[in-house]
N, C-alpha and C positions, 0 to 999 in steps of 0.2 A: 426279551428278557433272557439273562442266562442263569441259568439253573444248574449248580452245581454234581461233576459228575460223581459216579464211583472211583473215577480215576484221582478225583483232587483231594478225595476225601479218606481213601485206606490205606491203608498199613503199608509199607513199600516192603520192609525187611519181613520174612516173614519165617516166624519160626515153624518148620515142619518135621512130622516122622516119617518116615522111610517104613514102606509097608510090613520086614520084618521088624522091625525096634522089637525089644520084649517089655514085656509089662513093666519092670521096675526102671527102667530106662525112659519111657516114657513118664514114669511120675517123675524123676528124676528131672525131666526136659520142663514141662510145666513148671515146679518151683522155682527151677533157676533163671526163669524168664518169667517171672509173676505171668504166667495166662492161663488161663480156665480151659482152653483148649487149641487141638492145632490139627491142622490138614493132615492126611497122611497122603503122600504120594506113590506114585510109581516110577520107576526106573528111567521113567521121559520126562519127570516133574511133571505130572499129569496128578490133579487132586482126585484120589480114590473114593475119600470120606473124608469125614471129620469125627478125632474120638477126644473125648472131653473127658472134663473131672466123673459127669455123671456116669459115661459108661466104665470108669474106672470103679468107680464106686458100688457096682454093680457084683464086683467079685467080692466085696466085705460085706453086701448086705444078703448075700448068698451062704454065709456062713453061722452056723450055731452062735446062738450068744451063749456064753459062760453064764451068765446071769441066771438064763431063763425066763429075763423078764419081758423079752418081745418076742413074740413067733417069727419063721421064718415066713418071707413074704413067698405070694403066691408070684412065680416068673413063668410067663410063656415062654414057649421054646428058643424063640430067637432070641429071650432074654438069656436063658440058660445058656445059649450057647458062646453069647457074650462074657458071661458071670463065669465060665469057665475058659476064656481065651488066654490067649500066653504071648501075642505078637498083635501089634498094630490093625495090621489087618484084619482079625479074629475078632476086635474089639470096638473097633470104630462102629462110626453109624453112615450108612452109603445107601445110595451111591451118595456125593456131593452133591450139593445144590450150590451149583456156582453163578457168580452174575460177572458182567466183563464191565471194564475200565470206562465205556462211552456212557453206560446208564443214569438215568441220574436218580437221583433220592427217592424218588416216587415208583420207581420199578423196584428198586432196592427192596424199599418197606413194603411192599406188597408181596413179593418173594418169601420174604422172611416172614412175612405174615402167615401168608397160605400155606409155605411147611412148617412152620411154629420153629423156629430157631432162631439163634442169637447172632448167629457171623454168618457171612459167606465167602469163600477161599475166591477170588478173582482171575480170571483166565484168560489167557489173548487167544486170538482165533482158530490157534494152533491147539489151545484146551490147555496148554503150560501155565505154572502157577504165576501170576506177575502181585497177589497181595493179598490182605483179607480186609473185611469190610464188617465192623460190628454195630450193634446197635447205638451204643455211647458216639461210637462217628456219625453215623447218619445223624445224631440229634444235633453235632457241633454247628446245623446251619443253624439252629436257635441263638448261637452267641454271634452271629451278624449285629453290629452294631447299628442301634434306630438311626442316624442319619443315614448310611447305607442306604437301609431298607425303604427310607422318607426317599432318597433322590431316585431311586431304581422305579418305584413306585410313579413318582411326581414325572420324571421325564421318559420311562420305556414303555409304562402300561396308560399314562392318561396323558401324555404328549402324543408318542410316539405310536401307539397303538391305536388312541381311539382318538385323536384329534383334535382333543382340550385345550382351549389358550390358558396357558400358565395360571392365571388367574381366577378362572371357574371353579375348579374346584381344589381345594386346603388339601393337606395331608398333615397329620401327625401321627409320632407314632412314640411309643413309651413303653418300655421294656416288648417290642414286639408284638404290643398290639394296637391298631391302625385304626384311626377316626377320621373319617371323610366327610367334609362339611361344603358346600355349593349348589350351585342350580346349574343340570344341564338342559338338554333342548326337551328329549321325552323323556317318560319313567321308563322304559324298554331298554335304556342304556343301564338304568340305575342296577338291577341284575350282574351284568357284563362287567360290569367295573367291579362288583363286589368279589366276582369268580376268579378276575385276573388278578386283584389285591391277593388275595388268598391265598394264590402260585405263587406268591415270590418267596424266593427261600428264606424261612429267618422270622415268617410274620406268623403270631401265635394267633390271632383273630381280628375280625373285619368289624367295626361299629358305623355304619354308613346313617348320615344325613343329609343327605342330598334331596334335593327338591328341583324339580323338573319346569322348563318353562309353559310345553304344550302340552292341553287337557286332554288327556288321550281318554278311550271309553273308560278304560278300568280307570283310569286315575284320580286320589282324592288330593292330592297334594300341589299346591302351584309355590313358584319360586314369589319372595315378596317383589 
């Protein structure tokens, strides 16, 4: 099975700040490239952090409202010290959490997972920026088209993998999600096949009916 990497899937151009940028320069960089946020680098194109709308936003909501009708939020230190920055660097959120170009989608989202954020800036082995990688990409392996997903499925993971003659067991598949219908030899496979369905890029969920030739102990189910 091939599993799409970070390399096939992120941003190639990639807009960045340069660790001095000053604060209205960086808003400035944002609108004029519609993104919510962007790397800052170092002098080597080395991703330092990443400073975003929200830590921008950090210096307006640090401020009195004329109003009076909201209080000022309570910021920890490292917030204040944000809320008060003036240069990229001052302001971002670091270090980066970066992922590299070999990875594929499943290390990706579990990265972004465990540090709770949105992109990650992509780096070759040298640590220089080569892209970034956000969450809307990782999702694009969902727009795999079901015949794709039906032939990758049909000939890598129950051909090619586990040893199925073409005609044992069905596959279809319908907006992404996968129904398997046949009899293999035990129910011990029937597990295997549901876990490797599941891997291929693209597939939203697994509906398995398969029915098993030999009556193994656990098993209630025999093929007609």
């Amino acid at each position: 099975m091939h599993h799409r990497t970070v390399g096939e899937l992120m941003t190639w151009e990639v807009v960045r700040a340069r660790r001095d940028m000053p604060f209205k320069e960086i808003v400035k960089l944002l609108a004029e490239n519609d993104v919510t946020a962007v790397p800052v680098v170092d002098e080597l194109d080395r991703p330092m952090g990443v400073v975003s709308e929200a830590d921008l936003l950090r210096k307006a909501a640090d401020q009195a409202d004329p109003s009076g009708r909201t209080p000022i939020p309570h910021l920890e230190a490292w917030e204040r010290a944000k809320a008060e920055g003036a240069r990229a660097e001052e302001l971002m959120s670091a270090p980066a959490v970066c992922a590299r170009p070999e990875w594929n989608v499943v290390e990706a989202a579990r990265l972004m997972a465990v540090h709770n954020v949105k992109r990650l800036p992509v780096v070759d082995e040298t640590d220089k920026l080569q892209g970034i990688i956000s969450r809307g990409d990782l999702l694009r392996i969902f727009l795999r088209r079901d015949d794709a997903i039906r032939d990758e499925i049909t000939h890598d993971v129950l051909q090619q993998t586990m040893h199925l003659a073409p005609t044992e067991v069905t596959v279809e598949v319908r907006e992404g999600q996968v129904t398997l219908r046949g009899p293999v030899e035990s129910k011990s496979l029937i597990p295997v096949i549901e876990r490797l369905c599941r891997n291929v890029d693209g597939v939203v969920s697994v509906a398995e009916h398969i029915t098993y030739r030999n009556d193994d102990p656990e098993g209630h189910r025999t093929a007609p």
